[in-house]
N, CA, C and O atoms as a GROMACS GRO file, in nm:
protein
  228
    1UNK      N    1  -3.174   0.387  12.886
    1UNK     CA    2  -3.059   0.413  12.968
    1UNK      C    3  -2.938   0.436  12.878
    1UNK      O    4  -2.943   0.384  12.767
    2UNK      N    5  -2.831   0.505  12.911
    2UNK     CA    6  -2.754   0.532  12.855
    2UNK      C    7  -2.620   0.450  12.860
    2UNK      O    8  -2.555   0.443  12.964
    3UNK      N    9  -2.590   0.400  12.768
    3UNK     CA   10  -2.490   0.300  12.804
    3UNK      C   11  -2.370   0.360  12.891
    3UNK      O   12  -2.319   0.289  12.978
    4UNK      N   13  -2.326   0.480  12.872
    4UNK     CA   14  -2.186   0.509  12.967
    4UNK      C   15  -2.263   0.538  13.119
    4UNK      O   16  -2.190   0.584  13.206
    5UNK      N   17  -2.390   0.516  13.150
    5UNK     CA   18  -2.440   0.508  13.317
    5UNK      C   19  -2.377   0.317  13.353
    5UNK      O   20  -2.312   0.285  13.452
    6UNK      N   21  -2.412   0.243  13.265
    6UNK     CA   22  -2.405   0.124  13.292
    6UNK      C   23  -2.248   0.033  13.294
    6UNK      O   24  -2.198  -0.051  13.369
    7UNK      N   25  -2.204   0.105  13.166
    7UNK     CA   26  -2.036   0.074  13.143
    7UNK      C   27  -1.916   0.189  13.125
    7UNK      O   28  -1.935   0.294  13.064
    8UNK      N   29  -1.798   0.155  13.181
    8UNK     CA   30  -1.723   0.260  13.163
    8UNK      C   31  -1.723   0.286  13.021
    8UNK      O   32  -1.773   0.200  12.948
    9UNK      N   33  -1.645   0.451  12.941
    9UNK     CA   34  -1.677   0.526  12.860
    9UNK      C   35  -1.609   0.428  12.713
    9UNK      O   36  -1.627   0.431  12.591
   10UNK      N   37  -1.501   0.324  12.833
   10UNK     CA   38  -1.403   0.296  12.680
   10UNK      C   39  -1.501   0.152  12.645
   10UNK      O   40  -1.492   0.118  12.527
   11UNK      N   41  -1.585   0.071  12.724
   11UNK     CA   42  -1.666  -0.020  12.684
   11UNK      C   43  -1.799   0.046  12.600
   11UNK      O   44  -1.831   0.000  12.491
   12UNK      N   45  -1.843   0.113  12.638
   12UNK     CA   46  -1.967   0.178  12.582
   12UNK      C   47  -1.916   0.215  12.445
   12UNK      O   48  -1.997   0.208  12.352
   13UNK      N   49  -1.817   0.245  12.426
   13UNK     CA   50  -1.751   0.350  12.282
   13UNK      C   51  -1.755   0.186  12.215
   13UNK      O   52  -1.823   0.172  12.114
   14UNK      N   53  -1.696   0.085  12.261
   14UNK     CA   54  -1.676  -0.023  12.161
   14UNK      C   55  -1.787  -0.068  12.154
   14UNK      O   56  -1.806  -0.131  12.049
   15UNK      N   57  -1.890  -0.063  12.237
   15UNK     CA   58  -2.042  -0.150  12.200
   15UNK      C   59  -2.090  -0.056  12.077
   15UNK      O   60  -2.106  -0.101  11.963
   16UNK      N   61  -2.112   0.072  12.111
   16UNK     CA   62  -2.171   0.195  12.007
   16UNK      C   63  -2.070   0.119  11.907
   16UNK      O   64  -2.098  -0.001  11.915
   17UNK      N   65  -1.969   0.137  11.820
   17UNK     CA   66  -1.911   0.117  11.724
   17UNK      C   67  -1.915   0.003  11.684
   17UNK      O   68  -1.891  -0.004  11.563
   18UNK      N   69  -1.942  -0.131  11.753
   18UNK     CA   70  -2.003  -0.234  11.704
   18UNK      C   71  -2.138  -0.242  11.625
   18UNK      O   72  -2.145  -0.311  11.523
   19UNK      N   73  -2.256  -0.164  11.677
   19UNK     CA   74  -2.361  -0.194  11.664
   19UNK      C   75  -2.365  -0.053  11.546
   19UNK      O   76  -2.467  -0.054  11.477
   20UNK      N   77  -2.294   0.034  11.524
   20UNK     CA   78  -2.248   0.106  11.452
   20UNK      C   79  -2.227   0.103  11.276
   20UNK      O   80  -2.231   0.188  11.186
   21UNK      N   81  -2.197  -0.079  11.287
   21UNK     CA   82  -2.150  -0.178  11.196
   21UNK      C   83  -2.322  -0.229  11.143
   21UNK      O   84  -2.385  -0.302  11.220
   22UNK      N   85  -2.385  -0.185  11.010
   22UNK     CA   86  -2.539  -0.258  11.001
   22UNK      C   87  -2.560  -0.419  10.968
   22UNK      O   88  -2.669  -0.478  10.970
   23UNK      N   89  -2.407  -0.486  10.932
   23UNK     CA   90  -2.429  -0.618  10.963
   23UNK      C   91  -2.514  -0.667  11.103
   23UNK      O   92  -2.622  -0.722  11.121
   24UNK      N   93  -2.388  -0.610  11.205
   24UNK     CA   94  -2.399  -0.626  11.361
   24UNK      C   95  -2.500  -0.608  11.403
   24UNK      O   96  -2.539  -0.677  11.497
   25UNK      N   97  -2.601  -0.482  11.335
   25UNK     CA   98  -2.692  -0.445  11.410
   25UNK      C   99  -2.798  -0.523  11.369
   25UNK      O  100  -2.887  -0.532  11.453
   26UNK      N  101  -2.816  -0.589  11.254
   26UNK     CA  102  -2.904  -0.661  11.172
   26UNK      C  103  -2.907  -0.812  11.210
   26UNK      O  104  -3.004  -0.885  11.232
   27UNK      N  105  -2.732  -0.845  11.213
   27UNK     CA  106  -2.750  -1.009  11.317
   27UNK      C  107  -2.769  -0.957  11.487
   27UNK      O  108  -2.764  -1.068  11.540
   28UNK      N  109  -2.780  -0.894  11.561
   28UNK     CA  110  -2.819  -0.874  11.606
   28UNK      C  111  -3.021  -0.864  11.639
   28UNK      O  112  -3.077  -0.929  11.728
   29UNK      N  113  -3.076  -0.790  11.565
   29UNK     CA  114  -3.214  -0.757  11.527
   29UNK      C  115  -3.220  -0.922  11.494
   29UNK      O  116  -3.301  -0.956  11.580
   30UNK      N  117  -3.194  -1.011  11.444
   30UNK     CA  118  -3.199  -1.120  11.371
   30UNK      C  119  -3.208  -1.252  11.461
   30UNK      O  120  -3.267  -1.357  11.434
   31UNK      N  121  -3.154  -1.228  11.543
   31UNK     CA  122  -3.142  -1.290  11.686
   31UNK      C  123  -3.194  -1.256  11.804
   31UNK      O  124  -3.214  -1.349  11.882
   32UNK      N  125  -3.222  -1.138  11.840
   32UNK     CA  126  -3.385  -1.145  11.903
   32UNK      C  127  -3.480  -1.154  11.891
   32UNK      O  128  -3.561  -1.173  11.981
   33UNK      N  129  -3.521  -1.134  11.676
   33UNK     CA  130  -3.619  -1.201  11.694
   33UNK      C  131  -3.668  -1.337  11.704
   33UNK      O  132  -3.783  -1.379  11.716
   34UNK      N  133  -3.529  -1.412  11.695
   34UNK     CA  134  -3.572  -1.554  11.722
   34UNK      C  135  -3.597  -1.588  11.854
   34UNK      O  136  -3.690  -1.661  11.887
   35UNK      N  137  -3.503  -1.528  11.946
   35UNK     CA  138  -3.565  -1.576  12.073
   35UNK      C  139  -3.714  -1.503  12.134
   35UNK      O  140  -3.787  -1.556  12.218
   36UNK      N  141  -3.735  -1.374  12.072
   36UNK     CA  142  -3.876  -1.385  12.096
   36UNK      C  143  -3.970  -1.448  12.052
   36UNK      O  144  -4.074  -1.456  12.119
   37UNK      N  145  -3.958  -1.513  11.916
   37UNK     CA  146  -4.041  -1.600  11.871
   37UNK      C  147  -4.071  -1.706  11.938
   37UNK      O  148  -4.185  -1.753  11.944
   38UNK      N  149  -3.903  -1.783  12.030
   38UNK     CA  150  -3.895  -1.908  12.061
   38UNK      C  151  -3.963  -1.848  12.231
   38UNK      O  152  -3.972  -1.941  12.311
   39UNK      N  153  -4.010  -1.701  12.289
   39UNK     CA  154  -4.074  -1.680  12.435
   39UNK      C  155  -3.975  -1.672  12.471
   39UNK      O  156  -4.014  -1.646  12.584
   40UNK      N  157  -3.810  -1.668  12.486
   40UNK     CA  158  -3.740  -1.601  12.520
   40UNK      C  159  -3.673  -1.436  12.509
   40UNK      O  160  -3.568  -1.394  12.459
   41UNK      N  161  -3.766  -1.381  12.569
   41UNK     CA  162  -3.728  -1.223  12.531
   41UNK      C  163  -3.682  -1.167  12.693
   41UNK      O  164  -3.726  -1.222  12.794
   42UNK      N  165  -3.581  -1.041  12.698
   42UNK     CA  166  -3.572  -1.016  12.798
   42UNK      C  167  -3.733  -0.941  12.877
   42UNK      O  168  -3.762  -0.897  12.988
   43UNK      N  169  -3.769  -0.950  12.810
   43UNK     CA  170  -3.886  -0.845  12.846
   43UNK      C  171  -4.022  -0.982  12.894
   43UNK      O  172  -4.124  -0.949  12.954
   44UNK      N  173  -4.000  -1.100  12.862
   44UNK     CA  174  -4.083  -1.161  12.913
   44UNK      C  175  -4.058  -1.200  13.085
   44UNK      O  176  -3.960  -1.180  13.156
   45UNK      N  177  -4.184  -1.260  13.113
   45UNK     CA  178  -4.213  -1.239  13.248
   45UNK      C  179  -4.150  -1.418  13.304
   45UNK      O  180  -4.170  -1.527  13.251
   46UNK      N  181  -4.085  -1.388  13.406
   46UNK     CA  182  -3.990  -1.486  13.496
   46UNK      C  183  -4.035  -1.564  13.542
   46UNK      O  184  -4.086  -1.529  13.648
   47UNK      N  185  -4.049  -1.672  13.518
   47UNK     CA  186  -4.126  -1.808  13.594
   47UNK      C  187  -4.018  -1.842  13.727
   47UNK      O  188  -3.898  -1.869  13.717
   48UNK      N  189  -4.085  -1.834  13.830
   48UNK     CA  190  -4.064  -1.943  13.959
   48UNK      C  191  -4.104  -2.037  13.978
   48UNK      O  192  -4.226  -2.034  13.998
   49UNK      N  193  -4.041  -2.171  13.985
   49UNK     CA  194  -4.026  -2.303  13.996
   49UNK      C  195  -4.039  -2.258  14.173
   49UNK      O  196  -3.985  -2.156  14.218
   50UNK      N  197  -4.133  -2.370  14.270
   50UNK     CA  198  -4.078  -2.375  14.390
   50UNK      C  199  -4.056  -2.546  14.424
   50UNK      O  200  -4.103  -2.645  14.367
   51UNK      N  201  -3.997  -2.538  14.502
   51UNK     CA  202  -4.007  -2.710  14.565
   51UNK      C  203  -3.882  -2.747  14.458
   51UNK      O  204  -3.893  -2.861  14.412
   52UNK      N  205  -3.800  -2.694  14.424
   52UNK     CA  206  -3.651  -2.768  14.381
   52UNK      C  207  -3.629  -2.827  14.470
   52UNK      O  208  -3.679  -2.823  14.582
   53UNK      N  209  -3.534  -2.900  14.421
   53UNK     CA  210  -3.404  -2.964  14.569
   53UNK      C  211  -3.334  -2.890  14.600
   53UNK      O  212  -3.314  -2.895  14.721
   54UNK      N  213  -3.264  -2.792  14.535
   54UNK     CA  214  -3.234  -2.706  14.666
   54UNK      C  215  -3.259  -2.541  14.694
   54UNK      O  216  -3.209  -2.431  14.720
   55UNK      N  217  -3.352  -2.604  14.673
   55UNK     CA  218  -3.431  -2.438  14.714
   55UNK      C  219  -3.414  -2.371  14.819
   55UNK      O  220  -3.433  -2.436  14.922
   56UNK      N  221  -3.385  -2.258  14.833
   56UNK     CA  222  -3.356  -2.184  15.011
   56UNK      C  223  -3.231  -2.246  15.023
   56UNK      O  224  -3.197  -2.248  15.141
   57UNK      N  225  -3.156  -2.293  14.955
   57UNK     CA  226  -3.013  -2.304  15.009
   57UNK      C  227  -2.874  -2.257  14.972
   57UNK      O  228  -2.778  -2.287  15.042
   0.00000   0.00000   0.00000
């Protein structure tokens, strides 16, 4: 997806020019792979808990 579908043109321009930066993009890269290591990735699959306390409310 293209970031200016998701954010206006002047947010998208500052994310691009952040990640623009190969520190940024590297602590970046550097930090997802820890949370995929740790099974937190966006791409993993969503557990539902049912029977909370307040579930349905």
């Amino acid at each position: 997806m293209d970031m200016r579908q998701a954010l206006p043109e002047k947010q998208a321009k500052s994310v691009c020019d952040f990640f623009d930066d190969s520190a940024n993009a590297e602590r970046a890269r550097a930090i997802e792979a820890q949370l995929k290591d740790f099974g937190m990735h966006w791409r993993s699959e969503k557990k539902t808990v049912e029977g909370l306390p307040l579930a349905g409310q």
